[in-house]
GULO-344958 format. One record per atom (N, C-alpha, C): x, y, z; residue in one letter. Coordinates in pm, whole numbers, plus 50000, padded with zeros to 5 digits. Layout:
N
XYZA...
***
This chain:
527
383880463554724X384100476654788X384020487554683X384550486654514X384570497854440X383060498154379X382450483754424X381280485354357X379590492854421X380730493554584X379600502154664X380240512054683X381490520554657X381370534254669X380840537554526X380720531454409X379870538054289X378800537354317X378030530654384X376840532354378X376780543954491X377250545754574X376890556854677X377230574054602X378190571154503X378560581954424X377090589354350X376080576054305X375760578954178X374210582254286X374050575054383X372830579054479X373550594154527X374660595654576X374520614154609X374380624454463X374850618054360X374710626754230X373160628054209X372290614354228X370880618354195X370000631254311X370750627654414X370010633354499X370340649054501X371090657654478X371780668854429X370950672254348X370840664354210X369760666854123X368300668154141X367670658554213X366460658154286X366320670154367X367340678354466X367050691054525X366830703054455X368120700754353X368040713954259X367150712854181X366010707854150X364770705954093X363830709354168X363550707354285X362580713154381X363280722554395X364240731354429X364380743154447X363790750154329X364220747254219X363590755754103X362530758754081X361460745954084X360200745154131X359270755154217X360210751154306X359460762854409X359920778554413X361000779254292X361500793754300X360250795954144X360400785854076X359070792753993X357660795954048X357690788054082X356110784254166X355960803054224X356940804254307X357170820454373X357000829854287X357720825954211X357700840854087X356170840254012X355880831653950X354350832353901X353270834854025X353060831554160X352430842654268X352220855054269X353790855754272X354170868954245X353680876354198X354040870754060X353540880253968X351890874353884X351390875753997X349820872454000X349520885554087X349770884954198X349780901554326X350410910754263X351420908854174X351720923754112X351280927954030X351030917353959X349740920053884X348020927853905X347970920654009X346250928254046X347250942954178X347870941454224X348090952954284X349050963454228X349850960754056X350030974754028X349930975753901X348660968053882X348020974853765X346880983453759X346940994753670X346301004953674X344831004753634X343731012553673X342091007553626X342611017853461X341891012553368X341771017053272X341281032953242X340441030553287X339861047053341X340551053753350X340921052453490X341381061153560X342701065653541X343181047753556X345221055053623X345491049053713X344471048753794X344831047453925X345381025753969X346271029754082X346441016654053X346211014754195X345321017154297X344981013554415X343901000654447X344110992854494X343570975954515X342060980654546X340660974254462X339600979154517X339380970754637X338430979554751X337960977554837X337130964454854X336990960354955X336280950354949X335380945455093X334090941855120X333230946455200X333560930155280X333980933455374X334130916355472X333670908855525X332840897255594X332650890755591X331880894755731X330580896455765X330170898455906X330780893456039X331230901256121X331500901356249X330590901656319X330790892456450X329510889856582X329950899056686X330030906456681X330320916256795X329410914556941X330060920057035X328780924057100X327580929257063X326230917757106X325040923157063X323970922957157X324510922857286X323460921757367X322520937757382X322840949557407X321830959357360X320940956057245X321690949357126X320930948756982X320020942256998X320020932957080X318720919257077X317620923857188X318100936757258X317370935557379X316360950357292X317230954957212X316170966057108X315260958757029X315830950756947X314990940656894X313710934856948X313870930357077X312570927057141X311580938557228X312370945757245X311400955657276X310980967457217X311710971357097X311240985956982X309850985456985X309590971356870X308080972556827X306730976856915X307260974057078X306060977557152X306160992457188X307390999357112X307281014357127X306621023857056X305881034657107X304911039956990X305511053957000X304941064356907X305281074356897X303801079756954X303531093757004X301851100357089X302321115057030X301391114456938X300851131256916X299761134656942X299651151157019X298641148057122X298471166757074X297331171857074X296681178856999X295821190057163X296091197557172X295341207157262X294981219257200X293641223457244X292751236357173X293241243757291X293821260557289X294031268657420X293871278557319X293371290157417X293321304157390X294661311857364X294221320257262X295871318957265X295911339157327X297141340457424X297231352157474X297901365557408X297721364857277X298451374757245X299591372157114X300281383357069X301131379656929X302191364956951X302241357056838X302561345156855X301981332956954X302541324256942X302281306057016X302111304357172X301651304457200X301561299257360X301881284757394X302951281857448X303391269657491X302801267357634X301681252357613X301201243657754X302621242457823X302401240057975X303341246558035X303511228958090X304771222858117X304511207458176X304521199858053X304681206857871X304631196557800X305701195857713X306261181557646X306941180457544X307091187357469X307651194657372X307371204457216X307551194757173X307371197557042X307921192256895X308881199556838X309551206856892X309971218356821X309751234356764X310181237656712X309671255256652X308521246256545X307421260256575X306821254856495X306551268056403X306731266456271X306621275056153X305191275856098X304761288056110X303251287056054X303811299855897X304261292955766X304121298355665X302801305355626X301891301755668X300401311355629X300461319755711X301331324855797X300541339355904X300571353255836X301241353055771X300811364055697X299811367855649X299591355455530X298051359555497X296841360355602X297241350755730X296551354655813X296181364855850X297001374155876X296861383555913X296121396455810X296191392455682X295871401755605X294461400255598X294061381955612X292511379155582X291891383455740X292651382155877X291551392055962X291441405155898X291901413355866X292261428755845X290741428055759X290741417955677X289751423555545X288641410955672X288581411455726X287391400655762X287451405855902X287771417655945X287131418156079X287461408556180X288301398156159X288161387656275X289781394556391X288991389856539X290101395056599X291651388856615X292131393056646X293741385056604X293931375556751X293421374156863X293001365156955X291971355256935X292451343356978X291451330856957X291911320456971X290991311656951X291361291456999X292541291856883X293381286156916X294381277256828X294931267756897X296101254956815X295991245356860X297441243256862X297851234556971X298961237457003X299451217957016X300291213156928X301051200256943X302461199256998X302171187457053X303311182157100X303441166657101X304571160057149X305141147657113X305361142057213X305181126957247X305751122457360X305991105357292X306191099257412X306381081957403X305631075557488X305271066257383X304651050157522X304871039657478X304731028057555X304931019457546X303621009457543X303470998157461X302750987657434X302630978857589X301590977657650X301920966757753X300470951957759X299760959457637X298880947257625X298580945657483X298730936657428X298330936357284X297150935057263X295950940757328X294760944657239X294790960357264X296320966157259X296110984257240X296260989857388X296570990257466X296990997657606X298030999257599X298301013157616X299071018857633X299981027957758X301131024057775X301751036357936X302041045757852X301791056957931X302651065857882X302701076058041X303031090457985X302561100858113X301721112058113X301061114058217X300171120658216X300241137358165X301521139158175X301611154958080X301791149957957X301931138357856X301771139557739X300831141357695X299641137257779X298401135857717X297131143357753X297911154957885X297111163257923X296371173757894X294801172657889X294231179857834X294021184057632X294851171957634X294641170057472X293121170057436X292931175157295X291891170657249X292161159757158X292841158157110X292711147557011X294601141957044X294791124157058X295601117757065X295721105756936X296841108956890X296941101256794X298771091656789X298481082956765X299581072456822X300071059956660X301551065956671X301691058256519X302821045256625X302321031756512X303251023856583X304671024156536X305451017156521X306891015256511X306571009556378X307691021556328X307631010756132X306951018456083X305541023356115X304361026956049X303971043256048X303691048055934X303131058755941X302131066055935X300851059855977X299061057455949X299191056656127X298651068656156X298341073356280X297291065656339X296951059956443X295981054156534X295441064656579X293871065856606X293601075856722X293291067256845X293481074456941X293321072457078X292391077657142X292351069957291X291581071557354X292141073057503X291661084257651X292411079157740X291581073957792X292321061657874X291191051257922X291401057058080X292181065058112X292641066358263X293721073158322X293811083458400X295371092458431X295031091158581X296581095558650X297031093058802X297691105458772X297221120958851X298161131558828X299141127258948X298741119859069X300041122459154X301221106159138X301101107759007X302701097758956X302441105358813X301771107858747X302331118558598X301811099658498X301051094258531X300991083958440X299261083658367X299381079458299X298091077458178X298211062058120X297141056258103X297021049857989X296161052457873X296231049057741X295701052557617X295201041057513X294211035957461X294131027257402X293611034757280X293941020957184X294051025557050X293691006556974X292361009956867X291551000256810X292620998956655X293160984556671X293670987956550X293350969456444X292040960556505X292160951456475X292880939856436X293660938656528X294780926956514X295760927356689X296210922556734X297250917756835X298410928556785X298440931056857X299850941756861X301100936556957X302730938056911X303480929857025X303230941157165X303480936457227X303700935257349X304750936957447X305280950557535X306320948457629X306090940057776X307440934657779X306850927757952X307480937258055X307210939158149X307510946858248X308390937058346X309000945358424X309970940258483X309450942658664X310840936458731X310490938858885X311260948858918X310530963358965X312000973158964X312410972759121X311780969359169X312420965359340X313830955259317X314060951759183X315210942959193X316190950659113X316080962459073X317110971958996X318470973859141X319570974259121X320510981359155X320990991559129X321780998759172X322721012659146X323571001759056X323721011758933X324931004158813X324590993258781X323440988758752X322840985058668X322770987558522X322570982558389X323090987258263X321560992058241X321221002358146X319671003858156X319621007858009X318671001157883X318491014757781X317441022957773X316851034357766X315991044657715X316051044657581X314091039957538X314111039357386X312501051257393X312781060157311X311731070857266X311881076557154X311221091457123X310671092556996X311821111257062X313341112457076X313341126757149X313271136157042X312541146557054X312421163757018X311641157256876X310661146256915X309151145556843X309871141856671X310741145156643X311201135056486X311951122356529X312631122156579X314041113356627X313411099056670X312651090956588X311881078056618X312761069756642X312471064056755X313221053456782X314611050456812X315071061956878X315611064356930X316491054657078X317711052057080X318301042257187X319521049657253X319011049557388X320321057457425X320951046857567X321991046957586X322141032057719X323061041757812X322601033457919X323571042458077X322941030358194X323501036758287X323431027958427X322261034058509X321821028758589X320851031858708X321801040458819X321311052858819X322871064058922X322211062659077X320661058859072X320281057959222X318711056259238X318471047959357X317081042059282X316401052159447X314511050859430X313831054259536X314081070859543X314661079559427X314691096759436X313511100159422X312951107859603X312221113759614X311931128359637X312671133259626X312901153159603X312971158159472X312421151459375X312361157659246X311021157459174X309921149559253X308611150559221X307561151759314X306331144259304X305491145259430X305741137559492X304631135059553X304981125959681X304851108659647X304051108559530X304291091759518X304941091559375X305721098159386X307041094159276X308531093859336X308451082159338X309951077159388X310541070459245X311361080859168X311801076959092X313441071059052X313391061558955X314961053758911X315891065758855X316911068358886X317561077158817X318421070558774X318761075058612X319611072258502X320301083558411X321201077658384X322281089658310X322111084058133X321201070758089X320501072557996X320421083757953X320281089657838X320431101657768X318381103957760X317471109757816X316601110257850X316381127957790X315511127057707X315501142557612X314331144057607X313551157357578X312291159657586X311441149657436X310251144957470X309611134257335X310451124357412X311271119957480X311311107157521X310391102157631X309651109857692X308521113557794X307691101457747X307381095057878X306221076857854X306661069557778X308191069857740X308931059557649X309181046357796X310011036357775X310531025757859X311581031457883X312041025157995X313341020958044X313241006658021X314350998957985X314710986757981X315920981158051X315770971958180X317080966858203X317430954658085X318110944858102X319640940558028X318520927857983X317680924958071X316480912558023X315510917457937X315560925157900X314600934857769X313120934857867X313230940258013X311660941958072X311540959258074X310520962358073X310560976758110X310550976958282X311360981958308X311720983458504X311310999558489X310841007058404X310581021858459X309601033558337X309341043158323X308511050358227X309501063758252X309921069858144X310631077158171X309921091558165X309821094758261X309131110558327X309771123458344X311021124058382X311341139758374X312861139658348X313241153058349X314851153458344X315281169058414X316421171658487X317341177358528X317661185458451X317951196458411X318751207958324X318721219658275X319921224158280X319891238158290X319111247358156X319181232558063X317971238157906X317301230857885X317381224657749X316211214457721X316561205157631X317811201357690X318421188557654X318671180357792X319851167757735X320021157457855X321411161657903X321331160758035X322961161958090X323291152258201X322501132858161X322941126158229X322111125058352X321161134958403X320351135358506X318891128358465X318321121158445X317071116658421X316261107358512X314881107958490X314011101358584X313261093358547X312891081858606X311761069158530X311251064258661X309691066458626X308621060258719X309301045958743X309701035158871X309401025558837X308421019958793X308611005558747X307520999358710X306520994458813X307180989958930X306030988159037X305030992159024X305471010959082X304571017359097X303221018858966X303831016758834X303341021058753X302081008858700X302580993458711X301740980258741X301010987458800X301090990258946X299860992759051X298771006859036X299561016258952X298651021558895X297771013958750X298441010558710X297571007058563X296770991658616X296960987258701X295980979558737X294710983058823X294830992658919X293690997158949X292771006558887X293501015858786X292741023558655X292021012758559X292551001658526X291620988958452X290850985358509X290810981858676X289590976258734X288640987358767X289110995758785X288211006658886X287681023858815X288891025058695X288871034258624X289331046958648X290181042558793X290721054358872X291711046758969X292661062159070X293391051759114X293161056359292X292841046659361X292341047659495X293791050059585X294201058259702X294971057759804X294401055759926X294891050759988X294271052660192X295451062960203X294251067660363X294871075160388X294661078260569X294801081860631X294791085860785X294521097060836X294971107560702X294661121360766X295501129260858X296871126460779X297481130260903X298521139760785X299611154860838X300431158560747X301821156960822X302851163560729X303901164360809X305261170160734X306391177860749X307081182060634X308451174260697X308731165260602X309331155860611X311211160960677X311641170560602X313491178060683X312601184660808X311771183360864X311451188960976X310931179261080X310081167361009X309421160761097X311071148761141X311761147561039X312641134861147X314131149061139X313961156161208X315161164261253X315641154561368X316881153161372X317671142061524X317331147661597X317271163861650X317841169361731X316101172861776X314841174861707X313471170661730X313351157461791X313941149461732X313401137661768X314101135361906X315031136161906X315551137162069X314581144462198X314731153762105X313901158562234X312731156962268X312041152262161X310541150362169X310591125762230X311661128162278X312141111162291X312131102462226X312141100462096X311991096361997X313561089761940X313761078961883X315111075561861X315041077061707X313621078361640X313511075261489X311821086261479X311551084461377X310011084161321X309751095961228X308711097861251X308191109161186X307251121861273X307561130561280X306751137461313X305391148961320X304601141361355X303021151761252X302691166361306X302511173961213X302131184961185X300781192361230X299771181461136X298551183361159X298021169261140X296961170161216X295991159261183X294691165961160X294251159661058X292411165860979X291561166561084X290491171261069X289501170461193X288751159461101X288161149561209X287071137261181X287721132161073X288851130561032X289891118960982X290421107661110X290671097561037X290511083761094X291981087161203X293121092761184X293811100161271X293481104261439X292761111661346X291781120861502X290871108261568X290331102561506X289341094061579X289971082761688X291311078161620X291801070561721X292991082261813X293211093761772X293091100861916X294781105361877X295001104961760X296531111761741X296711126061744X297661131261736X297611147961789X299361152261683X298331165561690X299901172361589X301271171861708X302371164661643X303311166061785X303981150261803X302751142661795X303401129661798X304211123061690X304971117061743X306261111861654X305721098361588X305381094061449X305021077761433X306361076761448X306721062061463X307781052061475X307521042561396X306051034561363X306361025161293X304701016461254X304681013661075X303361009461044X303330996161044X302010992561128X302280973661109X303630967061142X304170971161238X305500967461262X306720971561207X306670976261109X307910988361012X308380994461033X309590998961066X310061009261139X309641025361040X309701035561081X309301043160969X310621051061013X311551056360909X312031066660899X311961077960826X311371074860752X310991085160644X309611088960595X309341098060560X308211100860515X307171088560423X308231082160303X308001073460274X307261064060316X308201060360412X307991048460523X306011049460592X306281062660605X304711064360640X303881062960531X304001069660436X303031068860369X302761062760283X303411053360193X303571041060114X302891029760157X302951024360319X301731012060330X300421014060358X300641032760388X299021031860421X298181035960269X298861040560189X298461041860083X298221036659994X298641021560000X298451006959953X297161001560007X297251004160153X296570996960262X294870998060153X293660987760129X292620988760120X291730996260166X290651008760098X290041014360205X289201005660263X288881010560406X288721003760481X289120992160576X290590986060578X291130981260613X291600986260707X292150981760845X292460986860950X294340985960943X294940988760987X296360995361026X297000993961190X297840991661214X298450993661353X299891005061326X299381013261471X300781025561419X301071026361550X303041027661617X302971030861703X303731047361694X303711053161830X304191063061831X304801071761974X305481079661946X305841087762081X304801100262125X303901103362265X303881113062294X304541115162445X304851126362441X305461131362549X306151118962623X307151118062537X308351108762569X307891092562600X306611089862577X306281076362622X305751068162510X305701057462487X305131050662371X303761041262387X303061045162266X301541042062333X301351034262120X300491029462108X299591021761988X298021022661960X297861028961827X296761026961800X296101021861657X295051016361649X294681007261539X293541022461459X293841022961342X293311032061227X292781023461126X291021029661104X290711020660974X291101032260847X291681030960783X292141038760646X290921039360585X291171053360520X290021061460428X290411060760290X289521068560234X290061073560102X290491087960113X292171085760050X292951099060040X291851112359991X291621111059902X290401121059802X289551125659874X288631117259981X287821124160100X288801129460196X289841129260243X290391139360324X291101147560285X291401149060140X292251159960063X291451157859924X289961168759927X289561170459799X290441174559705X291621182259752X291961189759659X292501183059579X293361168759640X294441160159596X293911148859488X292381153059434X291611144759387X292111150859229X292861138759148X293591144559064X293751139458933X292801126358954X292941113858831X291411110258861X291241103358744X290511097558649X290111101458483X289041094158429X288731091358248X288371109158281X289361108658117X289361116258040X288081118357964X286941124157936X285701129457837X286051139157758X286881145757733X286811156257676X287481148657505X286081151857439X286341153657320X286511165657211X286931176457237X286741187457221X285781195757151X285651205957090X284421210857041X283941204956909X282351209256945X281921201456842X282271213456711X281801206456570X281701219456464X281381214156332X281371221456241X280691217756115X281741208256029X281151204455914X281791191855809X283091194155841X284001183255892X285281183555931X286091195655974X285171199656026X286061212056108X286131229356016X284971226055919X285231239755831X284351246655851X284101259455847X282821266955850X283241274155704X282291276155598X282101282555490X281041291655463X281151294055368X280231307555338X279861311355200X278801313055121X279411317754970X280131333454964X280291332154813X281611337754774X280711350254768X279531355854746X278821367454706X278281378354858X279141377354938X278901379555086X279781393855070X279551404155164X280361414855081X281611414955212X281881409655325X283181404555332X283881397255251X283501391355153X284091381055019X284091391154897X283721400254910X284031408954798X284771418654837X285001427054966X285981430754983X287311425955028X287041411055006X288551406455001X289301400254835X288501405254776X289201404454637X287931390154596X287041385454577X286981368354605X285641371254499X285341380254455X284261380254388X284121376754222X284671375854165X285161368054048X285261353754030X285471348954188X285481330354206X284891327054213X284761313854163X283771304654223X284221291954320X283161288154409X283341283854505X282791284254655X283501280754740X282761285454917X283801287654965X283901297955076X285201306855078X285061298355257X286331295355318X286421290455410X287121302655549X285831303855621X285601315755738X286401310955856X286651299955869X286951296456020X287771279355962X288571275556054X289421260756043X288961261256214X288311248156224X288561244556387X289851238756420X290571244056571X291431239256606X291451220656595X292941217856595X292361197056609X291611191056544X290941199356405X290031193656331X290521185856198X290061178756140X290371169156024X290661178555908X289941190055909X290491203355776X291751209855847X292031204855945X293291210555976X294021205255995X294331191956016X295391185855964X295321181455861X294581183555774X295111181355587X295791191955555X295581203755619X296061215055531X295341230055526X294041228955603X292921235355524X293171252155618X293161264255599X293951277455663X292501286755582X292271298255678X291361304055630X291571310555559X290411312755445X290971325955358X290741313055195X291131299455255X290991288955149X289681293055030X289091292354947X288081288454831X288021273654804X286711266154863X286971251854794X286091254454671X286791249654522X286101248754393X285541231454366X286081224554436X285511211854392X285811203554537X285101193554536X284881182054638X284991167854539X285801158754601X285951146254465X285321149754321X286401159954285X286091168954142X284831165654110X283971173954199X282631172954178X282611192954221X282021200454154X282301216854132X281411217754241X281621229254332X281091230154407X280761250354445X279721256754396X279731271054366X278971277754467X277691267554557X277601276254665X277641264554789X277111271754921X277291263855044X276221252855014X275181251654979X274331245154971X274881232554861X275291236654748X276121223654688X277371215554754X278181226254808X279171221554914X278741211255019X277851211755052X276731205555180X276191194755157X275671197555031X275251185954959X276411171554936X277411177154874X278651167854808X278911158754974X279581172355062X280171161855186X279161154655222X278091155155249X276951147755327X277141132555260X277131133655147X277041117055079X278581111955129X279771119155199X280791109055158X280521099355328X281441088655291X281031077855381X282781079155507X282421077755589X283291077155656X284341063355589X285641073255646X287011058355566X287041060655439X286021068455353X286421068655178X287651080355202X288041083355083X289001091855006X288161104655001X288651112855025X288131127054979X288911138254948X288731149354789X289861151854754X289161166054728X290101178354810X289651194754822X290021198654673X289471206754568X290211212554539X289941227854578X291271232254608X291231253254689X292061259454645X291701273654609X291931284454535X293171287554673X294101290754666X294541297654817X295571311654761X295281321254870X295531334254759X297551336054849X298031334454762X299351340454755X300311348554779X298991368454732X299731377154716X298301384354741X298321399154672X297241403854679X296201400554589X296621397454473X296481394054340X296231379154292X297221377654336X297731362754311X297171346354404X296911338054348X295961326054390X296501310554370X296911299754437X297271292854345X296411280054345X296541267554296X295931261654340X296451247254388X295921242054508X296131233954594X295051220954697X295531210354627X294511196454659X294861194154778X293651193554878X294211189154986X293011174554960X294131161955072X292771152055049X293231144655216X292471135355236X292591126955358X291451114755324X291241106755470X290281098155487X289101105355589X287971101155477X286931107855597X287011102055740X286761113355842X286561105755975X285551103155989X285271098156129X284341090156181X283541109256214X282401103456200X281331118456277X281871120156496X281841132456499X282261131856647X280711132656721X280811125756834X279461121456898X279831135357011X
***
């Protein structure tokens, strides 16, 4: 018995000891931590003083990225469209095309001297100048087709289209416009496969739907992403008659014009065409062609080179033709009611009359204007139609072979290829003169040598390098150049696609001259 309470004595004495050893342990263990963190957090940088913990950059987070991936696949098929128009211009300062994008203010630092070189040159202060602007399109075939809309590219002379990433302008071509949807396509030769957007089904869009708008807005702002919901689909009181457009609160700004809409599957469901507002920004109101419509245009402009409607020949003003309180009385429970019908339109022939109410195409009920005119405008010319309708309270049917819209409304004849390459003119757009001309001597110029530059064509290749009248070119690929006839000589040998490098006297002051290289790639000769 005394020999097992000693041993139980001497097992609780070890074990006492054994704790107070790990306690110590771990109270050192603490203090050297410790003073490891107090160390890096209050010691001071040498420099400075300062004893604040440096920063440190963390470890990537996966956030939500579904917008990111859906930009990702569809940016690259976004292009930027600068689009170049020659107009008369009316008087002191710029004349803005009316229906188009800007680019912004545009600063012309040479008008001064402009103005000083008509004074000494007789030229009148009215004339062609050239007026740019900016828009968006989208990639939809990778050998170069392009959507965009038809006021970006209207009446341009020269279209030029940079891709995504890149800053080496494409020129263009229009292969085809639809004025009554505002759409164009544009192709552009750039030897190689270009990506590609896919288009979507916009008959399957909803209200609140997630949508992004990607464009180029107020012509710098590339690439641009702005996201919102679909606020209401089929809005038809804000354009013509075959624009039933998607409305989105997408942030939609001028230069975003023939950009995409994209729903949440990265398809384009729309082309974004106009906007709402009281200036010339976004306030949440915006408009995009669907894509339907816009497929069915760009497929019949590829086959046909234009875009065909049927038609019947019949009019009607839509808050008037389905009034309830018309249609009641005229016995009608629904429809539409016509106005006029054309003379010797397919209308008249099967015997319809201003007055009668349609009710319904091919079996469709029609309530709306829409309703009427959407299947027959699909309908094939020449294809026949069934329509019924109300006269004088009774209901009767007749079969219509559909025309072409364009023969019963020349006026409405509003699309097809673009030809206009604009004016022709001398070596890249310059007209010169020698320097010994006594308009060149009464403008101070008689002491130089060189060819004094009389005229810059609007949209021309000397004018987008740089080239402003009043210029002196002294050399051509520093090759001296003293009258027109050597000048003439030099450009003639260069080869289209080489390098070519101005050098020009350009005058400053009254006195004063400085000098300035302009260079580019030769173009192609214009046919």
């Amino acid at each position: 018995m005394g020999m097992q309470l000693r041993e139980f004595a001497a097992w609780a004495r070890n074990r006492k000891v054994m704790a107070t050893l790990l306690m110590s342990m771990t109270l050192a263990v603490g203090i050297l931590v410790g003073t490891v963190i107090s160390g890096r957090v209050g010691a001071s940088h040498p420099a400075t003083g300062v004893d604040a913990t440096p920063l440190a950059i963390p470890d990537p987070v996966q956030l939500s990225s579904a917008f990111a991936s859906i930009v990702n696949k569809v940016q690259p098929a976004v292009v930027n469209i600068s689009t170049t128009q020659v107009i008369e211009r009316r008087g002191p300062g710029r004349s803005t095309p009316r229906g188009r994008d800007q680019m912004g203010p545009q600063d012309d630092d040479q008008q001064p001297f402009q103005d000083f070189f008509n004074r000494f040159f007789d030229f009148p202060e009215q004339g062609p100048t050239a007026e740019r602007s900016l828009g968006s399109g989208v990639i939809v075939d990778k050998k170069g087709y392009i959507l965009t809309n038809g006021h970006v590219v209207d009446q341009a002379t020269k279209i030029q289209v940079r891709l995504d990433g890149e800053q080496t302008p494409y020129t263009a071509k229009v292969v085809g416009t639809d004025e009554e949807t505002d759409l164009a396509i544009v192709k552009i030769e750039v030897g190689h496969d270009l990506p590609a957007a896919k288009l979507g089904n916009s008959d399957a869009v909803q209200v609140g739907d997630w949508a992004l708008a990607i464009g180029n807005p107020f012509g710098f702002l590339e690439g641009s992403v702005t996201a919102g919901i679909i606020s209401a689909k089929n809005r038809g009181n804000v354009g013509q008659q075959f624009q039933r457009f998607l409305q989105t609160d997408a942030a939609i700004n001028p230069g975003n014009s023939g950009g995409p809409l994209v729903n949440m599957a990265g398809q384009v469901i729309g082309i974004n065409t106009a906007i709402i507002t009281g200036g010339r920004g976004n306030e949440g109101v915006g408009f995009a062609l669907p894509s339907n419509t816009a497929i069915g245009v760009y497929n019949q402009i590829i086959a046909n080179g234009k875009v065909t409607r049927g038609s019947i020949g019949v009019s009607f003003t839509e808050t008037q033709g389905s009034n309830p309180i018309v249609l009641k009385e005229l016995g009608a429970p629904y429809g539409i009611v016509l106005q006029r019908v054309e003379p010797g339109s397919p209308a008249e022939k099967a015997g319809l009359q201003s007055g009668d109410v349609i009710m319904s195409v091919n079996g469709k009920p029609v309530h709306t204007g829409n309703d009427l005119v959407t299947p027959i405008a699909s309908t094939p010319i020449g294809n026949s139609i069934r329509v019924t309708y109300i006269r004088d309270k009774k209901e009767h049917e007749a079969s219509l072979t559909v025309a072409d819209r364009t023969k019963i409304f020349p006026d409405r004849a509003g699309n097809g290829n673009s030809n206009n390459n604009g004016p022709t003119s001398a070596e890249f757009g310059l007209r010169v003169e020698d320097l010994g001309t006594e308009r060149a001597r009464r403008a101070g110029y008689e002491n130089m040598k060189g060819v004094l530059v009389t005229e810059v064509d609007p949209a021309s290749f000397a004018e987008d390098i740089g080239f402003v009248r009043g210029d002196v070119i002294s050399e051509v690929n520093h090759t001296a150049v003293a009258s027109v006839s050597e000048y003439r000589r030099v450009v003639s040998g260069l080869k289209q696609g080489e390098d070519v490098l101005f050098k020009v006297r350009r005058r400053t002051g009254n006195d004063q001259f400085d000098t300035v290289y302009l260079a580019g790639a030769v173009p192609a000769p214009e046919k």
